[in-house]
Each structure stands twice: as structure tokens, then as C-alpha cells.
Steps between C-alpha positions, in 0.01 A plus 500: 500500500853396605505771784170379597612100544810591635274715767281244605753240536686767791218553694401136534842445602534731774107383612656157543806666658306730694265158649775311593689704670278745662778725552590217745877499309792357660807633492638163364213342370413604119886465464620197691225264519575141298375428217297225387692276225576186405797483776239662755196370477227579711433345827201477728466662798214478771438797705283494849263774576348449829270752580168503689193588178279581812711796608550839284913465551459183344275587192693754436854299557336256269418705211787680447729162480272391203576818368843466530548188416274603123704784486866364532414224238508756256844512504717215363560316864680158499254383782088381498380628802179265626333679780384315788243699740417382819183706561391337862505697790714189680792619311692176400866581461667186640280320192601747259865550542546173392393545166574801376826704429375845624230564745350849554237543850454732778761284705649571867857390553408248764269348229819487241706354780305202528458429158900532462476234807314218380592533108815586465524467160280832489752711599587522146226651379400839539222622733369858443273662819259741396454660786507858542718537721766272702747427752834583500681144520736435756898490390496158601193348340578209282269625259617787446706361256294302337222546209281659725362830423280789621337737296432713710675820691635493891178510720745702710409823272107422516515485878735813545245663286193408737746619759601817364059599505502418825802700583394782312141532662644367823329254629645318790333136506337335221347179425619217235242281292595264250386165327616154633558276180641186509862441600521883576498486887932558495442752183237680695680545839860613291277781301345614859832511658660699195179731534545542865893621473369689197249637736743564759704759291193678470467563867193215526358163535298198473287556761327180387459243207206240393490287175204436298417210241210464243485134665390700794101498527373874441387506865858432655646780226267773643569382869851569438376843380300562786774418763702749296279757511460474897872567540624888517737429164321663172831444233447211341758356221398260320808322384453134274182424423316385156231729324270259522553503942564903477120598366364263732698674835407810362159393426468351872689855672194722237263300740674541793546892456846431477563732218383818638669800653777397719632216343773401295538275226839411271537256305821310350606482101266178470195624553595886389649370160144308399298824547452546133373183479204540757145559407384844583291370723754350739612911567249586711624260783901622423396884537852704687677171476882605459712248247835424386492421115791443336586723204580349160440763246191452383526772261788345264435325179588154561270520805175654328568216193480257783210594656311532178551130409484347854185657535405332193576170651426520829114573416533269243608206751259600816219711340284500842772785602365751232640837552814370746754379208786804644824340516706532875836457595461094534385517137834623361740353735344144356551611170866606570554223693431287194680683323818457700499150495400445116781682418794384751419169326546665168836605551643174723477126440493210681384512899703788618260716313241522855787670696551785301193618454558730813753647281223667263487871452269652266240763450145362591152609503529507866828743461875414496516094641817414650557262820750545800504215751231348315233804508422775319808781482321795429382681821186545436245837499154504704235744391289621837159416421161613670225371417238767363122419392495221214923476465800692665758764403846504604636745792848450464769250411771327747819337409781335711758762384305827504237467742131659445496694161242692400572384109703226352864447643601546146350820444608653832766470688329748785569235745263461819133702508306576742114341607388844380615482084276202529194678456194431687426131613194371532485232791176226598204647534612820293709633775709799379678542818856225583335225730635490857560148393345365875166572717549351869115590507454144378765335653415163716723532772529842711798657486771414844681795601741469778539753806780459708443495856860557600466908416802649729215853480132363571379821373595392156406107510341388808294146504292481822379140624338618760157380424237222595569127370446458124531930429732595279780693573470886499798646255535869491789752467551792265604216227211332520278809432715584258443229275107463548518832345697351233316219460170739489598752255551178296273521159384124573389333823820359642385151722811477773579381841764571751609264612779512830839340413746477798837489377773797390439737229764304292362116540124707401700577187549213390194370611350693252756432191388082556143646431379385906376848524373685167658839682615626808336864685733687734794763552737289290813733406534456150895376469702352241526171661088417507498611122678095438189385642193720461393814284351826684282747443565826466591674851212624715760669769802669418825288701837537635731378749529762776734532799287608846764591748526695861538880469754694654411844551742798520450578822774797583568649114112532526490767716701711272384394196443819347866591577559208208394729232842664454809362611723629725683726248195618385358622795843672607534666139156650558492588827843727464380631141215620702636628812745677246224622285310656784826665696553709164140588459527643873826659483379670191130599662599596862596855476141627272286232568358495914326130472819359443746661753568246790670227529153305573332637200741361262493169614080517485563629145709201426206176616211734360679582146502089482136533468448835316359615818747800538288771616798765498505709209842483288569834408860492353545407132776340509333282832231421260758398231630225748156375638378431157746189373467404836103478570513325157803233581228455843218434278725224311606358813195468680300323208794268463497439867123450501562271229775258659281515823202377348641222299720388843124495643288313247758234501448245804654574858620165536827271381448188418830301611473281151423628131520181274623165520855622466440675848424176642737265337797803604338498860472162527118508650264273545189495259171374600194368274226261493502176454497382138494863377620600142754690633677209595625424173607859443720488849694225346555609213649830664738265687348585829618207714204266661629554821446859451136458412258419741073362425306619789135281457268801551548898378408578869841409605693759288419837734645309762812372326574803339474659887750285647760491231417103381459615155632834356253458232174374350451392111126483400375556175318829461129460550555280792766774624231759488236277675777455792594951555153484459484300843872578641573850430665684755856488468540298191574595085521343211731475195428398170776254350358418173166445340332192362262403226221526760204243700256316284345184395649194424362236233601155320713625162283582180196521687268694354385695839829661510392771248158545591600600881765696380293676270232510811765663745618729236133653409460546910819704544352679210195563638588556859291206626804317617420399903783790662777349705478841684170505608418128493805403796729808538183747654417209765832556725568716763828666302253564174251650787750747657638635205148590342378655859883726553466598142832274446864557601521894509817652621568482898650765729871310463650689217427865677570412804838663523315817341218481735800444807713792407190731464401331839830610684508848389138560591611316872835697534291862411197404736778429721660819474210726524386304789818596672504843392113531650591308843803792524323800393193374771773449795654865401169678528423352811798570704463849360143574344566890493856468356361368190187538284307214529594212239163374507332800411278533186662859433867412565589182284889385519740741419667315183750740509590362931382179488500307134728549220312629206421214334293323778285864555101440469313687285186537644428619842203338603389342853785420728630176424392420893316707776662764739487362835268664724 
């Protein structure tokens, strides 16, 4: 029976322990609080709760301070706390702050600012903002200081949250929304700013930014909708608003088939953190919508004790909300906030009681509460939310220090994850696939692409006014067909007009970075110093910076080019070795072997052996013996010669007097280019001096000045260099200097066309649909023309020619000779015909033996060379 009693009377005291505390224990509390006696009586103390009973922030602000205020009486406090709620939605704080000690509301620091200004006797007591999330103060605020407190973390972390989405699914622009409230217009334009830097590291934008109010009349809410909808921007982030205003937008965009495939919807901590609270029925307008929730472990024991009894109470105080009693965020940040302030007052007397309270630290149902320049300490944890059917389910968590996680930052340390460990998201209108995040198909205003009309090459840009009054101007050029392709291959109808801008390719660039053009079409080099102002897309031409200059050709050494195959010692080496070679083979074969008696016949054994043509038999081992290593040493020398020659003739016959820029800067030439080309920078910043570098207005000019000496050479970049040998070849080359990231598009920074041309150019080049620089301007000149009729640049007589000369006298000198010879023999016979036989006879050819040496006998004896004479 003792056992029993002594039992009962332990669990009713940790029941009472366990209901006033709620596991809501401070540090310092239990231990340090005073105690009510007969030297400390109790005192009362009136608290201010103003909260707005027609919002669900406030309900749920409100019930939780009655149950902290029930809940800390259980413990022996020195103080009577007398609640006084202010329920109206005309939140009277200036009226309120003069009579109470402590004031709890969803308060902006502009709206504490004043109050400190016209009472300042309030400055002693201590105000306590619900909100969920602040401002960082400024250094020099005078409140800072002062009693004032926010319960409530950075906003920074909610906004680089939002931001780091964005980022990750990389959209470019996106569009703000958020509730106008009283005395918020300065709050509201800080929190867009922070948003836009936020935004900024993210590689994006505001593109634009409306506010909505539930003062608004329904039809102005959904003609803000509707003008949103006509513009190309589908991300839309939906930053401060109330529940009560976020069904009805969402409500309003359901009509407006603004939640369907292509759009993009996130919302802030505000509206993400009363999800549990909605009825199910409020889901089907929220379907895909992404939200930032902030995590406060809902699965530990003070927090599931919590809910239970709030539950109780909230249904219990507004029944009409059956089935919605789930406690959020704002629900235990009032209860802590209470509890912060009942028990700084606990452990300090007299008034200096309100400016410590910002010295609290304990563990609360919300997690651990400490402040740091008057906010919230703890960096706080967002679950990713998406909203699924009838609730949500989270995707993955985000903190300030780790990044996306794919579990709690204190059960991983994994760092960053990718989009992909997020499993599958499901976006408006049940769209499985990442939104583009715009459409310009619904875009009000077409988009204005500039041209330049100062193209140096016409064949790349040209804009032709040559038409009636009131016509539009013809543009053309390989650029411009370039991108219509582009723009076609596009998976969405791209609305655009070119429009002519007169001006250099520079001042177009920044033209288009102040957003007067939305891009800019032409052959724009892509350079380092146009990245500071635009972005480009990915190259459609391949670029460089190329040298044209004025051949020399090698007039005299190419006559005996083919000499150039050995050197001097080479051919001396050889030619003894073989003269050598042969003289043994013939003293060894002349006295056995008939063919190769005679002085004549060695040296025709000699030039044919070169060509295994010998048709003398070698009889003599030891002759044999000494033509072997030799016909194989020819073999090896006559492929290596064949070698040398052909790589001496596949390389160009010409010399170009320069090779790089060190050739001119050594030479000290003159450089010519056009007029506000690229390449200008790039002379400079090879220290050519501007005297040395001449502009000529017009390409046409270069021929001419390369001719007469006025510039020793041209700098173009490469596909214009082509387009000019194409027109100018004869007698000019080209050299490559160096290459550069290429020719493409240009567009404002994080626009959102960038990718989708890039990605357009990159499946043509794929594909081979890309319009061909060859055949589109190369083919139409006369240089293109003559090359394809010729067959190209083949080899030319010049490198024989001392081959074909040498054959050519000793065919002239023998013709010569046996001329002679004929003329004799003819004069002989006729001043005696019956001295000798006639030379002219078919039956008596020349006596070798008389007339010829040996080796220049005939061997056939057919019809007289001429006619006997009659």
C-alpha cells in the first residue's frame, strides 16, 4: 500500500512537471528563477499580444501565448502575468505600449521605431516580433540596443534558399510577388533588393515584380495575373504574402491556367510553413508548387507533446476550423517567445529586466532559442517541399553552411547534391520534365534584335535600303541565314525583328547590355572584352586572327628544286661511290664478258644500273658480289630521295616575307586592317606602334596596298580572311597567328535565349543542317570557280624544269651531231658517188665501226633515215 501511494504521488509530479515545462527547460530557469516569499512577493505584470484573430498566423500566435502563459504559472513565478490581446486587424501598438510591460506582435522595425519615437518611456519594455523571419539590423541602429527583439531567423538564409532553386534549375529571370501590408513599403523594397543580390549569385534576376493586397478587389488581383501571364517570364516566387492572400492568387492563376505545364511556382517560409494547416481542399490549386519550410524537428518529444495539447486548444478556441488544429513554426516561436520573457523577469528585478531578455538561451519547442543582434542565432534548416495531391513531401533540405542535402545536415555531412538525388519533381500541371522557366510565345512585345549595318564583309551582314518609301530594309548575309535557321530549329515559335543599328560592333554591345536591343545578329568575334557587357552563344564559325600577306616565290632555286633533295655532300658521296662501284664491276667483267668491253658500254652500264635496267649480263661472281650491296644501298637512296622530293613539293612554292607578329615587330612593317576590327586590340597589346598600323575603309583596298609595298601585311580574322583569297587570290597567303573562341550571337546577361540558341546551333552542327560557309559565299567567286574547274593547285612544270632542260640539251647537241655527220657523209658521196657505197642506201647502213663510236650504233636497219638523191 505504501509502494502504491508513494507511486501515485511520482507520477502526478512529473505530469505537473511534464505540463509546465513541455520540455521547454531553460538552462537557468528551474534553478535560478526567484522565488516567491515574504521578501519577494509577487508582482503584476501585463503582457500585449497583438495579433490579427482574422488571419491563421494570428490564431495560431494567439493560442500558443495562452498556453504559455497557463503553462509557466505552474511553476512558482514571482510575477501575475495579465494578458492583453489586441485581436483587430488595425494593429494598435502605439495604444498598447503604453500599458503594458511586454508586448508580443508580428512587428516591422519601422513600426518599433516609431513607437520608441513618440513614447519614450517604452523603450523599456520589451517588444517581441513574431515574425518568421527578419532583417538583419544595421550596426548603427539605435535600436539595436534596445529591448527590441525578433524571433525570427535572417531572411538572408530564406532568400539564398529561393536563390539556390533557381540556381540549381537555372533559370535566368524570374518574377517577385509579395503582399503590401501596412508600413511595409521600406521592408518590402529591402527584402527585394536582398533577393535580387541573392539572385545575382545565382547567375539570375528579377526580371519583374508586382504586389498584391486582399484590399485589392478580386478583379484587379487577376488583372495583375493576366498581365503576368502575357509576359515571356514563367518563374514565379512568391516571396511575403499571408495564407489567407496565397489561396486566393493561386485560386485566381487555377483560373487563369496559370498552373499548368510551363510554369513555375515557389513560395517563401510563410506560406510553405502553414501547409499543414490547409484544408485538403486548398491542394488542388497548389499542385507542383515548390516551398521552403523551415525544419524544426517535428519528430522529438517536446514537439509531438506540443502539438497534442495545442491541437486541443486551438479547436477548442475556433471550432469552425475542424480538422486544421496542426501547429506551424509561428505557433512555437510565440510560445518560446513567452517563454523568454517570463523568465528574464524571473531571474532580474527592477526595469533593467526588458534588456536582457535578448540574452536568453534555452531549448524550445521551436529548437535551441538564442539571439545575436537581436534575431534568432541558430542558422536555420529549410526542408524542399513540393506539393503532391492532398499535402507535400520533402525533396531535400538546404542550410546556409552545407548547401542542398539530401538528409538532415546533422545526419550527413555529404555536403552539396545534385538536382538528380532529388528524385522526381512533379511541377504545375503534372509536368515531370524541369520547366524552361519562360515561353516568348506569349510575350507582348516582339523581340528587337539588332543588325549592324557597318559589316566591313557584306557577304556576312549586309542591310540594303534600296527600296520604295515606307519598305523595309532588305538584311541578308551568311549571318543572317544563319540565325533564321537557328531561330527555326527552335522547339517554340520565336516572334523577332531585325532591326538595322548603325553604329560599331562595340557601342551595339552595349546597346544590348542597357536592354535597347533584346540581342544583337551578326559576325561578332566572340572576345574577352564583349564578355563585361553581353553573354554569347555558343560559336557557329570557328575564328582566328590570320595574317594575309604578298608571296614571294622562289623563282631561281625553283628550277632545281629536285637538286634540294640531297645536299651537296650527298650528291658528291653518291655520285663517286657509284662511279667507283661501276669502274670495278667493269674492270672485273671486261676480259669474259663482250657487253661490257668499251669504254662506252661501261658508262651505259653505270645510268641504266640506277634504274635496274642493266641489260648486260654479270657473269663474274665476285662482280655479282659487288653489285648486290650496291643495287640495295640504290634502292635506299632512291626511296629516301623520292621521299625528301615529295615533301619539298607538297609544301607551298612560295615565302612569305613575315611568319608572326615577331616578323613584323623585328621588320618594322606596316600592318593594315579595317576599321574598328578586333584585331585592333590584339595589335596593341603586341606593342605594334599606331603609326605602324594602318585602317584602310574598304577590304578592296588591301590587293592594292599589299602590291605597292603600303602595307607588308593584312590582319583579318579568319572567316572574313577566307571570304577575301576567296576574291584576291593570286599572289597572296595566309598565316594563322592564333585562334579565338569563334563568331556568334550576342544577348543581354542571364537571358534565357542564350541557351536555347546555343542548344539550337549545337543540334545543327550535329545534324549537318548548319547553312555552309563554303557553299553559301566561298563557291560564288571567281578563285572558288577556278580551283573546282583546274581540279585545284596541281604541281606546275617549275620544279622539273632543270630535268626537262638537261634532257632537252642532250637530245639538241645529239640531233645536232647526227645532223652534221649526215650533211658530211651526203657531201662525200657526191663528190665521189663510186668511191663510196652509198650512205643512203637501205642495204648499206653506217659503218659504226668508220663513222660512230660504238655506243651511238643503231640497231635496226630499217628505211634510210632520208632519200638517196636521184
Amino acid at each position: 500500500m505504501f509502494r502504491a501511494l508513494c507511486f501515485f504521488c511520482l507520477a502526478v509530479g512529473f505530469v505537473l512537471l511534464d505540463g509546465s515545462s513541455t520540455e521547454a527547460k531553460t538552462n537557468e530557469t528551474h534553478e535560478t528563477h526567484l522565488r516567491c516569499d515574504s521578501n519577494n512577493p509577487k508582482r503584476g505584470v501585463r503582457m500585449g499580444v497583438i495579433a490579427d484573430n482574422s488571419s491563421r498566423v494570428g490564431r495560431e500566435q494567439i493560442v500558443a501565448i495562452q498556453m504559455a502563459s497557463k503553462h509557466y504559472r505552474f511553476l512558482n513565478s514571482c510575477h501575475s502575468v495579465e494578458l492583453l490581446l489586441v485581436t483587430s486587424p488595425d494593429n494598435s501598438a502605439h495604444a498598447t505600449a503604453a500599458e503594458v510591460e511586454a508586448m508580443f506582435g508580428t512587428l516591422t522595425r519601422e513600426e518599433v521605431s516609431s513607437i520608441f519615437e513618440l513614447h519614450k518611456a517604452s523603450m523599456n519594455i520589451a517588444i517581441m516580433s513574431l515574425r518568421s523571419a527578419s532583417l538583419v539590423p544595421p550596426q548603427t541602429n539605435p535600436i539595436q540596443t534596445s529591448s527590441f527583439i525578433q524571433m525570427g531567423n535572417d531572411i538572408t538564409h530564406q532568400l539564398q534558399c529561393i536563390a539556390a532553386i533557381v540556381g540549381k534549375f537555372q533559370w535566368q529571370r524570374v518574377t517577385a510577388l509579395y503582399e503590401q501590408r501596412n508600413n511595409d513599403f521600406t521592408t518590402n523594397l529591402a527584402i527585394l533588393k536582398l533577393l535580387s543580390d541573392s539572385l545575382r549569385d545565382a547567375n539570375s534576376e528579377i526580371e519583374n515584380h508586382i504586389a498584391f493586397s486582399l484590399s485589392d478587389p478580386k478583379l484587379l488581383i487577376e488583372e495583375k495575373l493576366m498581365n503576368l501571364s502575357s509576359n515571356s517570364n514563367r518563374v514565379f516566387i512568391l516571396v511575403q504574402s499571408s495564407m489567407e492572400l496565397a489561396t486566393l492568387l493561386f485560386k485566381k492563376a487555377t483560373k487563369l491556367n496559370m498552373m499548368t505545364n510551363g510554369y513555375v511556382w515557389i513560395v517563401a517560409d510563410e506560406m510553405a510553413n502553414l501547409l499543414d494547416s490547409l484544408d485538403s481542399s486548398v491542394f488542388h490549386n497548389l499542385q507542383g508548387v515548390i516551398g521552403c519550410k523551415i525544419n524544426y524537428g517535428e519528430r522529438r518529444r517536446s514537439f509531438k507533446k506540443f502539438k497534442t495539447q495545442f491541437r486541443r486548444d486551438y479547436l477548442s478556441e475556433f471550432p469552425e476550423e475542424e480538422g486544421q488544429g496542426e501547429p506551424s513554426i509561428f505557433a512555437l516561436r510565440a510560445y518560446d517567445a513567452y517563454w523568454a520573457i517570463a523568465s528574464t523577469m524571473d531571474k532580474l528585478q527592477g526595469n533593467e529586466w526588458a534588456q536582457k531578455v535578448v540574452e536568453s538561451k534555452f531549448e524550445g519547442v521551436s529548437g535551441v532559442v538564442s539571439f545575436k543582434n537581436g534575431i534568432l542565432s541558430q542558422l536555420p534548416i529549410f526542408q524542399i517541399i513540393n506539393v503532391v495531391g492532398k499535402s507535400y513531401r520533402e525533396i531535400a533540405y538546404w542550410s546556409p553552411e552545407f548547401g542542398f542535402c539530401d538528409k538532415l545536415p546533422q545526419q550527413t555531412r555529404a555536403g552539396n547534391v545534385t538536382i538528380d538525388s532529388w528524385g522526381l519533381v512533379v511541377w504545375p500541371g503534372n509536368g515531370r520534365r524541369v520547366p524552361r522557366g519562360w515561353d516568348f510565345r506569349y510575350g507582348k512585345k516582339v523581340l528587337k534584335l539588332g543588325v549592324p549595318t557597318t559589316a566591313t564583309f557584306l557577304d556576312m551582314v549586309h542591310v540594303n535600303y534600296n527600296h520604295t518609301d515606307g519598305a523595309p530594309p532588305h538584311i541578308a548575309g551568311y549571318s543572317i541565314s544563319v540565325f533564321k535557321a537557328v531561330a527555326h530549329n527552335l522547339p517554340y515559335f520565336l516572334p523577332y525583328e531585325l532591326v538595322p543599328y548603325n553604329g560599331t560592333y562595340d557601342s551595339l554591345m552595349q546597346k544590348v547590355e542597357k536592354k535597347e536591343f533584346d540581342g544583337a545578329i551578326g559576325d561578332f568575334g566572340i572576345v574577352a572584352h564583349r564578355l563585361q557587357y553581353v553573354e554569347f552563344s555558343e560559336p557557329y564559325l570557328e575564328n582566328a586572327v590570320v595574317m594575309i600577306v604578298k608571296e614571294k616565290p622562289l623563282e631561281w632555286t625553283q628550277l632545281w628544286l629536285f637538286m634540294k633533295a640531297f645536299n651537296a655532300q650527298m650528291w658528291l658521296i653518291m655520285l663517286s661511290m657509284h662511279i667507283f662501284v661501276s669502274s670495278v664491276i667493269w674492270l672485273i667483267e671486261r676480259e669474259h664478258n663482250d657487253a661490257l668491253r668499251g669504254f662506252g658500254n661501261m658508262l651505259w652500264f653505270s645510268v641504266s644500273v640506277l634504274f635496274y635496267a642493266h641489260g648486260e649480263p654479270i657473269k663474274s661472281g665476285l662482280a655479282r658480289l659487288v653489285l648486290g650491296p650496291w643495287l640495295f644501298a640504290i634502292l635506299i637512296i632512291t626511296s629516301s630521295f623520292t621521299a625528301s622530293l615529295s615533301s619539298m613539293m607538297t609544301i607551298t612554292m612560295s615565302k612569305p616575307p613575315v611568319y608572326d607578329i615577331e616578323s613584323l615587330k623585328l621588320k618594322n612593317a606596316t600592318v593594315g586592317c579595317t576599321q574598328n576590327s578586333i584585331v585592333m586590340r590584339f595589335l596593341s597589346q603586341a606593342s605594334i606602334p599606331p603609326e605602324n598600323v594602318k585602317q584602310l575603309p574598304s577590304v578592296d583596298l588591301f590587293p592594292i596596298a599589299l602590291e605597292t609595298g603600303e602595307i607588308q601585311a593584312a590582319l583579318l580574322t579568319a572567316p572574313h580572311a577566307r571570304i577575301f583569297l576567296a576574291k584576291y587570290c593570286k599572289g597572296l597567303t595566309k598565316l594563322t597567328l592564333f585562334n579565338l573562341v569563334g563568331m556568334g550571337f550576342a544577348f543581354p546577361k542571364g537571358s534565357p535565349l542564350t541557351l536555347d540558341i546555343s542548344l539550337s546551333i549545337a543540334e545543327l552542327i550535329e545534324r549537318r543542317e548548319m547553312p555552309d560557309f563554303e557553299a553559301t559565299l566561298l563557291s560564288t567567286f571567281n578563285c572558288s570557280n577556278h580551283k573546282s574547274l583546274d581540279g585545284g593547285s596541281g604541281l606546275g612544270p617549275g620544279p622539273f624544269a632543270g630535268l626537262f632542260l638537261f634532257s632537252g640539251v642532250i637530245a639538241s647537241i645529239a640531233v645536232l651531231f647526227t645532223a652534221t655527220h649526215l650533211a658530211l657523209m651526203k657531201l662525200r658521196w657526191i663528190q665521189n658517188p663510186f668511191s663510196t657505197k652509198n650512205p643512203f642506201s637501205a642495204k648499206n647502213p653506217f659503218s659504226t665501226k668508220t663513222h660512230f663510236p660504238n655506243w651511238f650504233a643503231f640497231k635496226h636497219s630499217s628505211s634510210s633515215i632520208l632519200q638517196p638523191m636521184k
